[in-house]
N, CA, C and O atoms as a GROMACS GRO file, in nm:
protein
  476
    1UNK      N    1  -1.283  -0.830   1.114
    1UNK     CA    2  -1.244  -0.699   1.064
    1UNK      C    3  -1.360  -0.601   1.079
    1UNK      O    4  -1.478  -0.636   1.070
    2UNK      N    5  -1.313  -0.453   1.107
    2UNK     CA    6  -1.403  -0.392   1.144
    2UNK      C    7  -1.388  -0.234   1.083
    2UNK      O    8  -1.279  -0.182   1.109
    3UNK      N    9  -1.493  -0.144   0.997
    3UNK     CA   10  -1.455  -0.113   0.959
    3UNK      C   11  -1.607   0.028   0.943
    3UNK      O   12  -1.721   0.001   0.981
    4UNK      N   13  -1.566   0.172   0.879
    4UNK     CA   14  -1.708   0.275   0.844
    4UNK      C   15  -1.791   0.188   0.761
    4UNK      O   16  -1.775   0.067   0.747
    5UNK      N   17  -1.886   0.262   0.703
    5UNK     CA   18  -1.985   0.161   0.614
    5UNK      C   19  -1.852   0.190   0.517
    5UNK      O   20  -1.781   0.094   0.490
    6UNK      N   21  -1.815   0.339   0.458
    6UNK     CA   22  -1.718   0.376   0.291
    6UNK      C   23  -1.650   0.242   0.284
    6UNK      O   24  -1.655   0.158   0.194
    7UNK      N   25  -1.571   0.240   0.427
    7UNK     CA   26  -1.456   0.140   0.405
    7UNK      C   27  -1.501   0.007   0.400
    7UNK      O   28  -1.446  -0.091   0.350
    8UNK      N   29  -1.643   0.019   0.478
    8UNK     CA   30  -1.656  -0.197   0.454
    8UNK      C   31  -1.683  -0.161   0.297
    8UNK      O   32  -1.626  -0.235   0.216
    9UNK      N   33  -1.755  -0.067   0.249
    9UNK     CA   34  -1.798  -0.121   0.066
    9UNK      C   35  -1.664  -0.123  -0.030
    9UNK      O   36  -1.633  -0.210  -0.112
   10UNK      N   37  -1.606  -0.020  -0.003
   10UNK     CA   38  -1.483  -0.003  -0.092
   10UNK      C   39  -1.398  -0.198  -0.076
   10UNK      O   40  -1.391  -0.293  -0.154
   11UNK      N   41  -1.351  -0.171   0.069
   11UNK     CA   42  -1.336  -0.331   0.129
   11UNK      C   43  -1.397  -0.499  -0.012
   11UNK      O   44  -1.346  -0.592  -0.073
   12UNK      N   45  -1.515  -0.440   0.007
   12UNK     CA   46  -1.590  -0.550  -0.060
   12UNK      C   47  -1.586  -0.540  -0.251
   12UNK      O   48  -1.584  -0.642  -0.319
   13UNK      N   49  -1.586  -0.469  -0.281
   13UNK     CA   50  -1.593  -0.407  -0.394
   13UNK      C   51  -1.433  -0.384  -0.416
   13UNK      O   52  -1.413  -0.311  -0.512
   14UNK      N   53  -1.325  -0.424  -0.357
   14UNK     CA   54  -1.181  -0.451  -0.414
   14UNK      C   55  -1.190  -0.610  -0.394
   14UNK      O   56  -1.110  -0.670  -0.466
   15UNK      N   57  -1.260  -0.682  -0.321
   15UNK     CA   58  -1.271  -0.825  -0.355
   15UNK      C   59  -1.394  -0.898  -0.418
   15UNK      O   60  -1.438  -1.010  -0.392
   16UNK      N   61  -1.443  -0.789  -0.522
   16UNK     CA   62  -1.492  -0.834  -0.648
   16UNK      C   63  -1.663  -0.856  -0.608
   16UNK      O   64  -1.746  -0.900  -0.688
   17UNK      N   65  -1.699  -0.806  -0.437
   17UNK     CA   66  -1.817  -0.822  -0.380
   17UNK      C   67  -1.891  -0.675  -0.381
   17UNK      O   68  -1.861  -0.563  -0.422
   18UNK      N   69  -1.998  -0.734  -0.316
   18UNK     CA   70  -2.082  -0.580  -0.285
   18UNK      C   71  -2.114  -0.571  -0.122
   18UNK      O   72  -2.096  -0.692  -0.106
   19UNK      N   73  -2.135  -0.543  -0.042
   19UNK     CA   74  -2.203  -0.505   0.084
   19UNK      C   75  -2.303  -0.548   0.100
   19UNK      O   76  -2.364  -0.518  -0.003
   20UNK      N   77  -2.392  -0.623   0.185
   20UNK     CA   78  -2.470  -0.676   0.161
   20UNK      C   79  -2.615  -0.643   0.131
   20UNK      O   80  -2.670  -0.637   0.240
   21UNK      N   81  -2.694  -0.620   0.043
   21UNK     CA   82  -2.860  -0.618   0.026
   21UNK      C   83  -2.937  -0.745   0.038
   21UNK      O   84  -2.891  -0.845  -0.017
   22UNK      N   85  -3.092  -0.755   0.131
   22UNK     CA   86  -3.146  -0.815   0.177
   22UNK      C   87  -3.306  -0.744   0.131
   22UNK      O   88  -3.349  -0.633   0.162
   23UNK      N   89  -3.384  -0.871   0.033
   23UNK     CA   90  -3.435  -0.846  -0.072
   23UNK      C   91  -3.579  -0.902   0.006
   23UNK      O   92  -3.692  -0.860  -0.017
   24UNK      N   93  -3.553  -0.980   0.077
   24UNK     CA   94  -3.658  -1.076   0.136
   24UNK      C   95  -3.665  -1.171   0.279
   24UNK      O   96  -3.559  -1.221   0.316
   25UNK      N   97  -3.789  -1.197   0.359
   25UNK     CA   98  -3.745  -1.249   0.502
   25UNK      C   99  -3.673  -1.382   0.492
   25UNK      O  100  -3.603  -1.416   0.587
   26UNK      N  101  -3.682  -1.467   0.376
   26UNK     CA  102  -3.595  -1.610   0.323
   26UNK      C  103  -3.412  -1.559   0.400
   26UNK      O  104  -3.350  -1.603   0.497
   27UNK      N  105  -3.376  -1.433   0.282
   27UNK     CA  106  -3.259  -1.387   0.286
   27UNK      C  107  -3.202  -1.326   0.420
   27UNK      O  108  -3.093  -1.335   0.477
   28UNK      N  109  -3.350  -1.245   0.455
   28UNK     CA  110  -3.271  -1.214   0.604
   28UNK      C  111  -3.251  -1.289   0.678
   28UNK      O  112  -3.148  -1.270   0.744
   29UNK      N  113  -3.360  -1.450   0.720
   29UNK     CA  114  -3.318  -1.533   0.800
   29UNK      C  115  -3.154  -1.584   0.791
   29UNK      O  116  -3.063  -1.596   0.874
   30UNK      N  117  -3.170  -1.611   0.628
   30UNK     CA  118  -3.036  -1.676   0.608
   30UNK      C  119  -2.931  -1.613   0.621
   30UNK      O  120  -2.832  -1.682   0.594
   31UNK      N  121  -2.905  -1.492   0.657
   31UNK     CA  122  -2.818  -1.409   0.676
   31UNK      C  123  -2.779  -1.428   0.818
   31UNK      O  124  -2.664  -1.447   0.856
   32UNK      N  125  -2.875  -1.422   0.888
   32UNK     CA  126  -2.881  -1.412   1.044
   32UNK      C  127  -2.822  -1.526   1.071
   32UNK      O  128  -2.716  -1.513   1.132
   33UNK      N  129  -2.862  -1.660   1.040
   33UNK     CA  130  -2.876  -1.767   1.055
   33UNK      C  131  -2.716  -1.794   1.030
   33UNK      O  132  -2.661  -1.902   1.053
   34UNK      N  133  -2.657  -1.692   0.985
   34UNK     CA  134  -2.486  -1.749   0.866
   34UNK      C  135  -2.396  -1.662   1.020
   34UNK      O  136  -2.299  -1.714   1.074
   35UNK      N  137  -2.459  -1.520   1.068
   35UNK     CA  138  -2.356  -1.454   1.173
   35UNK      C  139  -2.426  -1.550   1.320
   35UNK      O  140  -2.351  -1.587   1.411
   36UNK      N  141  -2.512  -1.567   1.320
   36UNK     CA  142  -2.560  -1.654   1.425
   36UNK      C  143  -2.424  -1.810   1.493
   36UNK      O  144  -2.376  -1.848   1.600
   37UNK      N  145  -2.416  -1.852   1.326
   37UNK     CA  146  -2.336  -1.941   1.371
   37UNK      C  147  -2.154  -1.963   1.380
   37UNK      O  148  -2.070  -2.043   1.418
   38UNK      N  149  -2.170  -1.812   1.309
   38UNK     CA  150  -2.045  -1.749   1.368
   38UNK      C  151  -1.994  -1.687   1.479
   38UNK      O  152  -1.896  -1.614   1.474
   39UNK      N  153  -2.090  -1.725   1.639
   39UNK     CA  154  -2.100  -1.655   1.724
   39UNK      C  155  -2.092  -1.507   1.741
   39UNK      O  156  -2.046  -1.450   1.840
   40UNK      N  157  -2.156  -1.437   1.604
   40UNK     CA  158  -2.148  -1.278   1.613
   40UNK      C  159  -2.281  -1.234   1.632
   40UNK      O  160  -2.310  -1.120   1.593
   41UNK      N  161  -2.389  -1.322   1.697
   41UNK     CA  162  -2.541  -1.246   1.696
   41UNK      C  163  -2.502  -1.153   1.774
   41UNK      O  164  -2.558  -1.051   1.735
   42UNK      N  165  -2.446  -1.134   1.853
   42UNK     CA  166  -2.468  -0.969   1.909
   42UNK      C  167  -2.422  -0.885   1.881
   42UNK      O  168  -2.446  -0.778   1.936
   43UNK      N  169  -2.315  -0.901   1.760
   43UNK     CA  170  -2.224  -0.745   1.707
   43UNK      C  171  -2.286  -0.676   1.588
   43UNK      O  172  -2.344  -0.761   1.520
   44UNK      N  173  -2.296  -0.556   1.537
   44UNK     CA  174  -2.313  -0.502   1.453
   44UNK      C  175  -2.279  -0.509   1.320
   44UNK      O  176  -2.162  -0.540   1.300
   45UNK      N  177  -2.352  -0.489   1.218
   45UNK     CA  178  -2.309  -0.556   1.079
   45UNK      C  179  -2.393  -0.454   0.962
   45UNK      O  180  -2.512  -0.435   0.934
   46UNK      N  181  -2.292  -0.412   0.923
   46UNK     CA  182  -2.352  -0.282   0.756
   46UNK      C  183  -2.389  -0.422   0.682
   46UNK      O  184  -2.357  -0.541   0.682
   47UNK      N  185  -2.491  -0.318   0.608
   47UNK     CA  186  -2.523  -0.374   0.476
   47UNK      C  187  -2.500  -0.249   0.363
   47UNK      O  188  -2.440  -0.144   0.385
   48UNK      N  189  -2.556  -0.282   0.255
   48UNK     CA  190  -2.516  -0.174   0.161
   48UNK      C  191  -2.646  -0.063   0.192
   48UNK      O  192  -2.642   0.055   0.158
   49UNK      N  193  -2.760  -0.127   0.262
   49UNK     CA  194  -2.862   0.026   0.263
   49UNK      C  195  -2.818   0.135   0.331
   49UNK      O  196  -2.752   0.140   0.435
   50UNK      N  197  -2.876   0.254   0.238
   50UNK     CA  198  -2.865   0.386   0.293
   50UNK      C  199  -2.942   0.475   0.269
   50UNK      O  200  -3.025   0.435   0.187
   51UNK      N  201  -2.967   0.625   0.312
   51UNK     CA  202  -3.041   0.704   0.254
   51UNK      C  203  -2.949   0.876   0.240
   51UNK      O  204  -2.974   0.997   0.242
   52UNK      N  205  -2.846   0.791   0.226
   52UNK     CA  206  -2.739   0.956   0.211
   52UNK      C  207  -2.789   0.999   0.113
   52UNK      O  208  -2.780   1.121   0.107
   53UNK      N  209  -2.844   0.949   0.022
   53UNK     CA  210  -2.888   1.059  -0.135
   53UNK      C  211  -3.041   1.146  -0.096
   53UNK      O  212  -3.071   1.234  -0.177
   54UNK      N  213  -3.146   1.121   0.036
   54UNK     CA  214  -3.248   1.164  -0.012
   54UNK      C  215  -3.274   1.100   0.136
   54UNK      O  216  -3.302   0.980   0.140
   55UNK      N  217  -3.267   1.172   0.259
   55UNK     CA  218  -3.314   1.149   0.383
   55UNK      C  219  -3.446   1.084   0.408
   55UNK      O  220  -3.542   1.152   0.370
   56UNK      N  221  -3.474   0.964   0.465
   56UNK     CA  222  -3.571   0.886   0.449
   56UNK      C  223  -3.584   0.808   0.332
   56UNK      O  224  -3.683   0.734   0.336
   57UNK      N  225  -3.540   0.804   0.265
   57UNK     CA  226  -3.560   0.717   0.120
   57UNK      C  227  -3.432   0.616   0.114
   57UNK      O  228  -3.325   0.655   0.068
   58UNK      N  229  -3.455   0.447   0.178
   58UNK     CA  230  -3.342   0.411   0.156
   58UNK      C  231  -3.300   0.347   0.053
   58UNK      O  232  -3.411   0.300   0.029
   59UNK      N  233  -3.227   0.298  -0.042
   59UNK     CA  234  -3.165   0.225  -0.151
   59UNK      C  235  -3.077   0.114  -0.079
   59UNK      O  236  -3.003   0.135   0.017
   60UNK      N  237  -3.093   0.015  -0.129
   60UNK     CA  238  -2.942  -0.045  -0.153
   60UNK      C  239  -2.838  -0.015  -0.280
   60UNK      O  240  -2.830  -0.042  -0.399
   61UNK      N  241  -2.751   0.071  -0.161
   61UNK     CA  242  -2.595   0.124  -0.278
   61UNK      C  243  -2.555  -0.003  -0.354
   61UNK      O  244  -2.531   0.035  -0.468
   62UNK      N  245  -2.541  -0.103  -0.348
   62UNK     CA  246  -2.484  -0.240  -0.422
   62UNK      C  247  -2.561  -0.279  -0.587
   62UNK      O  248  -2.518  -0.310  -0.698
   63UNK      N  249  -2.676  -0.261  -0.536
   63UNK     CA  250  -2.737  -0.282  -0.658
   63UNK      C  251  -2.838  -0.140  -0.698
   63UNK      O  252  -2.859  -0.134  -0.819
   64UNK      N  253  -2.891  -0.049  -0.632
   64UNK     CA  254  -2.915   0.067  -0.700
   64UNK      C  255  -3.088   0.082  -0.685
   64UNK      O  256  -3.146   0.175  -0.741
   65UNK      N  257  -3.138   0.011  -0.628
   65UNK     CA  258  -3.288  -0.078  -0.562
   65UNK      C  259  -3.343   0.005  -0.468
   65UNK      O  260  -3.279   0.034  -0.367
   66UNK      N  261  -3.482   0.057  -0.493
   66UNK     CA  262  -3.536   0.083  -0.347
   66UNK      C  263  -3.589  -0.024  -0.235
   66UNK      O  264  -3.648  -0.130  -0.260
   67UNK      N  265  -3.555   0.024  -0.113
   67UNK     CA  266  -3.553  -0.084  -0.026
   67UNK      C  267  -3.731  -0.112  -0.025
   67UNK      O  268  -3.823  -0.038   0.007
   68UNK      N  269  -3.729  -0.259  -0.079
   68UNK     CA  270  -3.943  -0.300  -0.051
   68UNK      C  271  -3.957  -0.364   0.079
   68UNK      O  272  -4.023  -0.326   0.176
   69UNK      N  273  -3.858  -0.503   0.063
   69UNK     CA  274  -3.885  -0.596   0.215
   69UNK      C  275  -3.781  -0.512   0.340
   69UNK      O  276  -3.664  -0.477   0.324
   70UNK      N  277  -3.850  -0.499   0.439
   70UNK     CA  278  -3.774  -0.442   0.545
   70UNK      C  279  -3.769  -0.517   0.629
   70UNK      O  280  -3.826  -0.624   0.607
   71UNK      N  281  -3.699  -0.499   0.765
   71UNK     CA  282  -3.715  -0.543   0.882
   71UNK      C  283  -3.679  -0.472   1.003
   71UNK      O  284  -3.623  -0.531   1.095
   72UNK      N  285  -3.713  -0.331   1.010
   72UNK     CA  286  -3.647  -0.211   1.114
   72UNK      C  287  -3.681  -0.304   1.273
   72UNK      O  288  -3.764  -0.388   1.308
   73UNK      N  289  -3.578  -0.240   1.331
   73UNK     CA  290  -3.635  -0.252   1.538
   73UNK      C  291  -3.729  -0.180   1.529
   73UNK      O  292  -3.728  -0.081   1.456
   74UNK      N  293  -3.813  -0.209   1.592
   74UNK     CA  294  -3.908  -0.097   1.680
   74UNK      C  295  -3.858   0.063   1.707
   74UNK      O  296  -3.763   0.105   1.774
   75UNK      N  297  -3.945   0.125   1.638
   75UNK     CA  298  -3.904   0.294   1.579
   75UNK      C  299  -3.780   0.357   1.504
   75UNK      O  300  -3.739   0.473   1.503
   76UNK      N  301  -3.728   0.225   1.432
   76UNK     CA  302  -3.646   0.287   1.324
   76UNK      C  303  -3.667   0.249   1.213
   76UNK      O  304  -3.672   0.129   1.186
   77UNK      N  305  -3.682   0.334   1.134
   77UNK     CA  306  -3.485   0.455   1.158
   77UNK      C  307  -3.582   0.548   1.180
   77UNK      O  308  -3.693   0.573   1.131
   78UNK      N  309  -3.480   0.612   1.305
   78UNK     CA  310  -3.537   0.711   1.331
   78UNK      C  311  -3.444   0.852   1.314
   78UNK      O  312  -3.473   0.955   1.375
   79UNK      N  313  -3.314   0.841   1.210
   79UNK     CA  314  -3.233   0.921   1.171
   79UNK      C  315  -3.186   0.994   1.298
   79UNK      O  316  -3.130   1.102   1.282
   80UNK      N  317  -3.203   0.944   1.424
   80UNK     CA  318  -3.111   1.025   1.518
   80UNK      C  319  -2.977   1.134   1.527
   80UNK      O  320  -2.904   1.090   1.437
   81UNK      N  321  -2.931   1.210   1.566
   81UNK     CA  322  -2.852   1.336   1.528
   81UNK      C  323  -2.782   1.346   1.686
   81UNK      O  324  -2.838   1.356   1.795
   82UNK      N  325  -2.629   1.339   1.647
   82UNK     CA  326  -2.583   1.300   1.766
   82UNK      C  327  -2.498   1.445   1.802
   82UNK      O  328  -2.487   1.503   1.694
   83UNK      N  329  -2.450   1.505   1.882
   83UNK     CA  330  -2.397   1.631   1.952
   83UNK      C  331  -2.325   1.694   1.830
   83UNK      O  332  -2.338   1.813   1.800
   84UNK      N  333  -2.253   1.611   1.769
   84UNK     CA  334  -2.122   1.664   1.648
   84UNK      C  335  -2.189   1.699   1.551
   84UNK      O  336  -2.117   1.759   1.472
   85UNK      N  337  -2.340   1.689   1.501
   85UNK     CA  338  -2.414   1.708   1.421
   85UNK      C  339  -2.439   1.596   1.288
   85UNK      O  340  -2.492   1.613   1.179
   86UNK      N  341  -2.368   1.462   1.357
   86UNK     CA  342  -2.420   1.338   1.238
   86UNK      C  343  -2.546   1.293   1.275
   86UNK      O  344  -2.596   1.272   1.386
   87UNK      N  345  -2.586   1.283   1.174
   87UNK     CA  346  -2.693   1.177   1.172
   87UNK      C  347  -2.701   1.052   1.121
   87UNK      O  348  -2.588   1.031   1.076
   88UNK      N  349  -2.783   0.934   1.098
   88UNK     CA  350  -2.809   0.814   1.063
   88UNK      C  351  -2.890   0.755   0.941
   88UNK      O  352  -3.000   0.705   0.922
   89UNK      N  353  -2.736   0.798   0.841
   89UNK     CA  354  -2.759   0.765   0.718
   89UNK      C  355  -2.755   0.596   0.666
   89UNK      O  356  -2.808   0.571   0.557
   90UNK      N  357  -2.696   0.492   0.739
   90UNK     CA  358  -2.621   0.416   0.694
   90UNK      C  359  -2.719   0.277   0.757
   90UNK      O  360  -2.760   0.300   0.871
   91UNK      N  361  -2.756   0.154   0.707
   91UNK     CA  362  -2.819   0.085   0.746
   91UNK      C  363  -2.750  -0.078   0.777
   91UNK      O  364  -2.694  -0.157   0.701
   92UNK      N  365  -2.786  -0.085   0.933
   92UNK     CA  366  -2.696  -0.178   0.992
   92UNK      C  367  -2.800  -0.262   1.042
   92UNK      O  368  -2.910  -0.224   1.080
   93UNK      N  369  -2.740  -0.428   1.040
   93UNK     CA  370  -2.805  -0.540   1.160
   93UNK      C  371  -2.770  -0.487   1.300
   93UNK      O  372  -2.675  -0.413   1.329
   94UNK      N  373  -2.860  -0.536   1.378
   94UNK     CA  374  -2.798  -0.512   1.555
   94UNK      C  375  -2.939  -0.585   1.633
   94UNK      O  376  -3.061  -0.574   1.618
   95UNK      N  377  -2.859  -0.655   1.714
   95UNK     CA  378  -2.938  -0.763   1.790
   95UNK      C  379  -2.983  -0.687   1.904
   95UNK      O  380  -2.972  -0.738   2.016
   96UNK      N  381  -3.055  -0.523   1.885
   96UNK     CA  382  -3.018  -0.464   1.980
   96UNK      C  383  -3.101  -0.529   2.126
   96UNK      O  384  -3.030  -0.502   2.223
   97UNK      N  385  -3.206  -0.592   2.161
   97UNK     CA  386  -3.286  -0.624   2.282
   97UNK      C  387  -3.305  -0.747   2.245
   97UNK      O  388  -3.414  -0.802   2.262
   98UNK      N  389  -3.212  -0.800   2.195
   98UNK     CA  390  -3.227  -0.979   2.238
   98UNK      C  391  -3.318  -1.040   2.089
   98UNK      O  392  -3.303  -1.158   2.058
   99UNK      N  393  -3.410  -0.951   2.004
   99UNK     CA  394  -3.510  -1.058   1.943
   99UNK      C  395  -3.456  -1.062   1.762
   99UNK      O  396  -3.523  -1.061   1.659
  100UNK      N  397  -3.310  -1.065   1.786
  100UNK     CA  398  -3.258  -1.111   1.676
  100UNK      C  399  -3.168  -0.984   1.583
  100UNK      O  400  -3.126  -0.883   1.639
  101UNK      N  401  -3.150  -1.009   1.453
  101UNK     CA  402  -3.100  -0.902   1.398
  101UNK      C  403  -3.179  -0.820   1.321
  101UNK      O  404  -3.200  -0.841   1.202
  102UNK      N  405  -3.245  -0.683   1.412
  102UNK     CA  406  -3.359  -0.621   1.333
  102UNK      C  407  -3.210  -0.532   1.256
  102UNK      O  408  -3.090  -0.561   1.256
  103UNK      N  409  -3.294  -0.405   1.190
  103UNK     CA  410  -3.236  -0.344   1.116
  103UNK      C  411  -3.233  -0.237   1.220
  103UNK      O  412  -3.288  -0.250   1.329
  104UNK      N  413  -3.159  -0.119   1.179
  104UNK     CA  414  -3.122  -0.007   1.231
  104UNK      C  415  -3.003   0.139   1.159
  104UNK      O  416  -2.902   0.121   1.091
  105UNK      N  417  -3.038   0.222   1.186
  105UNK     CA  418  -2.965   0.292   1.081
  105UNK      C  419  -2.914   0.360   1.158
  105UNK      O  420  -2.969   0.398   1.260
  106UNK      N  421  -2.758   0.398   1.114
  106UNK     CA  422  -2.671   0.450   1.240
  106UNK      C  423  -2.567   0.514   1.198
  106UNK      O  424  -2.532   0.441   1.106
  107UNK      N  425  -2.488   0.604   1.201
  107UNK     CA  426  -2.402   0.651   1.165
  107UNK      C  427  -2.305   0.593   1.063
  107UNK      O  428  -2.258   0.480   1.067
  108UNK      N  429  -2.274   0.714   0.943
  108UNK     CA  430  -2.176   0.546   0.849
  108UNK      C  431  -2.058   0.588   0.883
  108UNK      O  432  -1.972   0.548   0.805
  109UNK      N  433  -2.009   0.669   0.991
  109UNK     CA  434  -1.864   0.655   1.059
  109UNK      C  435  -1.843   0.544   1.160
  109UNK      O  436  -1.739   0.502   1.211
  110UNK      N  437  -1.965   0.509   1.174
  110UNK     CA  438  -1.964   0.396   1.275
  110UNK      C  439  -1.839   0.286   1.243
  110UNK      O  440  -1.799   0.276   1.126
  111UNK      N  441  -1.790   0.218   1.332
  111UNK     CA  442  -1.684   0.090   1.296
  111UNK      C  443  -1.719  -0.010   1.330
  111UNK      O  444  -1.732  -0.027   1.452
  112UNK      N  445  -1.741  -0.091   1.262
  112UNK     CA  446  -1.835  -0.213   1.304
  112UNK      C  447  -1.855  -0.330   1.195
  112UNK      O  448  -1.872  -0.300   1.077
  113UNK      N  449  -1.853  -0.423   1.226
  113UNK     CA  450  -1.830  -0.548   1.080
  113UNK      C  451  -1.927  -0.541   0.998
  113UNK      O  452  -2.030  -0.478   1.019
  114UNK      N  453  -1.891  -0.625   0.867
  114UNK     CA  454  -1.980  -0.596   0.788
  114UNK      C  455  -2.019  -0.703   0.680
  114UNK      O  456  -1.922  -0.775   0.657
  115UNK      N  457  -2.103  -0.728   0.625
  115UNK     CA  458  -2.116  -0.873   0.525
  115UNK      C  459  -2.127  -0.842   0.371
  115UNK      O  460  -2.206  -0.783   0.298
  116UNK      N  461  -1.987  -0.923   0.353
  116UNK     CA  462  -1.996  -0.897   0.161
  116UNK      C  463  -2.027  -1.003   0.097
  116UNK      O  464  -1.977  -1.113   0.121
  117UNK      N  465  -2.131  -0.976  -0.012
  117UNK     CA  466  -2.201  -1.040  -0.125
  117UNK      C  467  -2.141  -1.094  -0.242
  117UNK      O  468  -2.084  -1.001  -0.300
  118UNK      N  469  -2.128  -1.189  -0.298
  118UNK     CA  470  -2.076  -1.160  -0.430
  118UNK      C  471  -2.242  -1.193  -0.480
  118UNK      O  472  -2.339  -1.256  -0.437
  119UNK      N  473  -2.198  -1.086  -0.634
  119UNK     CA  474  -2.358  -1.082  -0.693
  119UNK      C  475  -2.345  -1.148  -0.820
  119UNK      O  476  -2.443  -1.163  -0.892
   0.00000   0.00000   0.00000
């Protein structure tokens, strides 16, 4: 299922979950390690981070947390701004050059799968 970031959280949060937050490199492996063996390392995947409240400042929406442990690709987020005038509020996995699932922040109209938590 594939879906904006609104709709994967709403999604998760009518089945009693949250979107996912990733607190530490333990958690991110194990995360990776869980779509890895779902043959989805190369598709895209929301989590609950964002910085729609305060450009550059991200939170995880799920629990209300500023983001400490990170793991960006190489030069992100770099809040990119695309012709229509969005930018890259919304914080996603993406295997983008092969060396796993860094982070990346990308449009939250984007449609693209997503991993729910129960907390």
């Amino acid at each position: 299922m594939q879906a904006n970031w609104f709709r994967a959280a709403q999604y998760c949060r009518f089945h009693g979950m949250h979107l996912a937050s990733i607190s530490s490199q333990e958690e991110n492996d194990r995360l990776e390690k869980h779509i890895r063996d779902y043959g989805l390392g190369n598709e895209h995947f929301w989590t609950s981070g964002t910085d729609l409240a305060d450009e550059g400042n991200f939170f995880w929406m799920a629990n209300g947390r500023p983001i400490t442990f990170t793991n960006w690709n190489a030069g992100e987020p770099n809040n990119f701004r695309y012709e229509n005038g969005e930018e890259e509020n919304c914080l996603e996995l993406w295997n983008r050059d092969g060396k796993g699932l860094k982070w990346n922040d990308t449009p939250c109209s984007f449609e693209t799968y997503f991993v729910c938590e129960v907390q």
